[in-house]
N, C-alpha and C positions, 0 to 999 in steps of 0.2 A: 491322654493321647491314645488312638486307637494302635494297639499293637501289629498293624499292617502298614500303619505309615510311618513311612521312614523320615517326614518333612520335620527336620530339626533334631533328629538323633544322630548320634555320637556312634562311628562305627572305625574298628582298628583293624585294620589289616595285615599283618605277618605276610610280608613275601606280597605285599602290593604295589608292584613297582610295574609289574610284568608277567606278560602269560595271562592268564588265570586270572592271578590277584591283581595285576592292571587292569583287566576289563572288569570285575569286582569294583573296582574303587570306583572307575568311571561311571559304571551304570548304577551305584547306588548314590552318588555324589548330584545325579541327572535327573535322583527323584527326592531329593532336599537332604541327603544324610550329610554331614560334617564326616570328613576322613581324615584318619590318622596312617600314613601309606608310608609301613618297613620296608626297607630294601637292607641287601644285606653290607654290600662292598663299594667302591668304586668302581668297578667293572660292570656294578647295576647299576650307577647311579643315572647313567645318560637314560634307560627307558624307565624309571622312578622317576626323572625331570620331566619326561616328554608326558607322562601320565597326569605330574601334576599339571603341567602348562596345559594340557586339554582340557582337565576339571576347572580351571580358574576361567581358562577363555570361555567354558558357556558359564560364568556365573556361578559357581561350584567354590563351595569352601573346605579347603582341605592343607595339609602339613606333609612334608618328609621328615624320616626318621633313620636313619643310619644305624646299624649294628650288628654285632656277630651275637643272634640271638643263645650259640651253643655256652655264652658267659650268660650264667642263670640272672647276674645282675642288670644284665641288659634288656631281660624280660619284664623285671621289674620297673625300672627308666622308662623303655615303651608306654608300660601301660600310666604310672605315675607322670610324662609329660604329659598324655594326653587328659587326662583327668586336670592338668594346671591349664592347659588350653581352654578345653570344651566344659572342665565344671562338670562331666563325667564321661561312664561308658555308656554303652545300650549294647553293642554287637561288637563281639570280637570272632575275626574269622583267622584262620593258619592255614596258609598253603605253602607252609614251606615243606620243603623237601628234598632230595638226592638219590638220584640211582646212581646204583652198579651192577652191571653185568658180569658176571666173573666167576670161574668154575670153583664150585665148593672147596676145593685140595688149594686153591691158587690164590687164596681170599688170605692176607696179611692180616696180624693184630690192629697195627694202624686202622687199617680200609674197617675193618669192624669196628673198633672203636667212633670215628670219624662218622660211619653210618647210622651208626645209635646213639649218638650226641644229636645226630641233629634229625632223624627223622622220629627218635624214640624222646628223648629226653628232653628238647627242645617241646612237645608235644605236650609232655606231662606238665612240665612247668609252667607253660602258656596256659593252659585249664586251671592249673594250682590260682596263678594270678587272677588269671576272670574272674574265677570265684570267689577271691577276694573284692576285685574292686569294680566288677559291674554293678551296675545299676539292678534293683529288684525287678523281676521277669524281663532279663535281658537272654540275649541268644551268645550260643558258641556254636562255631562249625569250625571241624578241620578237615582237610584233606587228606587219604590215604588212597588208596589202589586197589583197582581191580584183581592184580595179580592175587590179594589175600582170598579167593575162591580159584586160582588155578592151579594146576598141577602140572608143574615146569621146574627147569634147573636154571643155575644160573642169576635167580637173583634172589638167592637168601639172604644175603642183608637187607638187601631193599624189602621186600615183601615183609621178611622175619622184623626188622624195626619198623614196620610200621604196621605188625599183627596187633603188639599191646597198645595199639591206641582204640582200639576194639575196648578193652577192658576198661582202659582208662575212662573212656564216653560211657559206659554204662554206670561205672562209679561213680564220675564226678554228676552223670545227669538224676542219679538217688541222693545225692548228697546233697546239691544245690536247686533240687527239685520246690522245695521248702518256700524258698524264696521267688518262686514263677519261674526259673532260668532253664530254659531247654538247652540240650550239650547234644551233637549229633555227630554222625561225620559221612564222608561224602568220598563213595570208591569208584573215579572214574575208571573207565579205558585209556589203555595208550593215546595220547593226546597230542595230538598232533600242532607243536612247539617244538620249537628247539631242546627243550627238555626232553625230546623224548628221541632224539635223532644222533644225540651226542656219541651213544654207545651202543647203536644198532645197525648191522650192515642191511644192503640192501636186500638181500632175501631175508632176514628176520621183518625189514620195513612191511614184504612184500606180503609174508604170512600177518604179520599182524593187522594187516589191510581187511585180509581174506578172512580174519578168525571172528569177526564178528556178525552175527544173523542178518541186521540191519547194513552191513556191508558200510569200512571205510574206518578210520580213526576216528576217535573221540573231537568232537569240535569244541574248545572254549566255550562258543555261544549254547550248546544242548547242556552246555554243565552249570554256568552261570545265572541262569533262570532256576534251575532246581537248589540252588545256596540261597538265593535272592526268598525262595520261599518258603525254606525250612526255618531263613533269621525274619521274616514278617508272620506271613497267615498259616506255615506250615509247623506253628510254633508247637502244637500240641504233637508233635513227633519229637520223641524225646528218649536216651541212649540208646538212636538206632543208629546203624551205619546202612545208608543207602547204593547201591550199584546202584549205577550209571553210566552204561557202557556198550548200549546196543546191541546186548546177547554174546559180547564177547565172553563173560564169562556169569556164570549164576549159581545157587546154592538154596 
């Protein structure tokens, strides 16, 4: 099977319920891929159902998966249901994630801890697993941020847990290099989702409207074409992490 086609491989998603990773599931579900679509809570589970009920209505074969990925065991479940489903992996993609905005001096042990379970550690462990149990010359993509080339206050957790997934992608994509498996990751812009309105007032909305060359937040759809082709034809890109962000920010 040519490595660009997705008709009848096996693709997992982390954080595929929604945002992002809902339109992920959908549009790789629309060009034959089998999904395996994590959500994390109850509180996701209504646009995790609405995702899958659109996959199945055009003919789409796909699963939910429930869990609190930051219990390392439940990374391993994920990847182990779907391999008892589908008979394996081929693409595993992570868009999970958490911001916090919050002034250096004001940031609690909890709030750090909390942000590097799940934007750090959550991270590593998902790659740890790929690597075990994809399929040979299979893809990994995660998700990290643009903020990792800007020079701002305010969100060192967020940016700071999701710096070493920088390192992580380059290790695990020498490590698993062996076996065909590209590891990459993908730093958009402020994206314009719910995830990104929760803890931004209106004049920060307004600047980070204005901070980009190409003018305007990050759209879902400019991000989701560029994942779509790092896990098919963009395969020989390998422990790079790509901005994606319309000059908001570069390096």
């Amino acid at each position: 099977m040519a490595r660009n086609d997705l008709n009848g491989k096996v693709v997992l998603i982390a954080g595929g319920g929604k945002n992002l990773g809902g339109l992920l599931s959908r549009n790789l579900a629309a060009k034959g891929a089998k999904v395996a679509i994590h959500y994390n809570s109850e509180q996701t589970r209504p646009d995790a159902e609405q995702t899958l009920a659109a996959i199945k209505q055009s003919g789409g074969d796909a699963f939910l998966f429930q869990a609190d990925l930051t219990q390392i065991a439940n990374i391993k479940k994920l990847f182990e249901e779907t391999k008892s489903k589908y008979g394996g992996i081929d693409i595993a993609i992570n868009t999970v994630g958490r911001v916090l905005k919050k002034p250096f001096v004001d940031t609690t042990e909890e709030e750090y801890d909390n942000m590097f379970d799940i934007n750090s550690k959550v991270a590593y462990f998902f790659l740890q697993e790929a690597g075990k149990q994809l399929n040979d010359n299979g893809k990994i993509c995660t998700i990290v941020t643009s903020l990792l080339a800007a020079y701002t206050g305010y969100y060192s957790t967020y940016a700071g847990a999701k710096a070493p997934v920088e390192d992580f992608t380059r290790s695990a994509s020498k490590e698993f290099g062996e076996r065909g498996i590209s590891v990459t990751a993908v730093a958009p812009g402020p994206m314009d989702t719910p995830f990104f309105y929760g803890q931004e007032s209106d004049d920060a909305v307004a600047y980070h409207k204005s901070a980009s060359a190409l003018g305007g937040l990050t759209d879902i759809k400019d991000i989701a074409p560029l994942v779509e082709f790092l896990v098919t034809d963009g395969w020989w890109i390998t422990g790079q992490t790509i901005f994606a962000n319309g000059g908001y920010t570069t390096r």
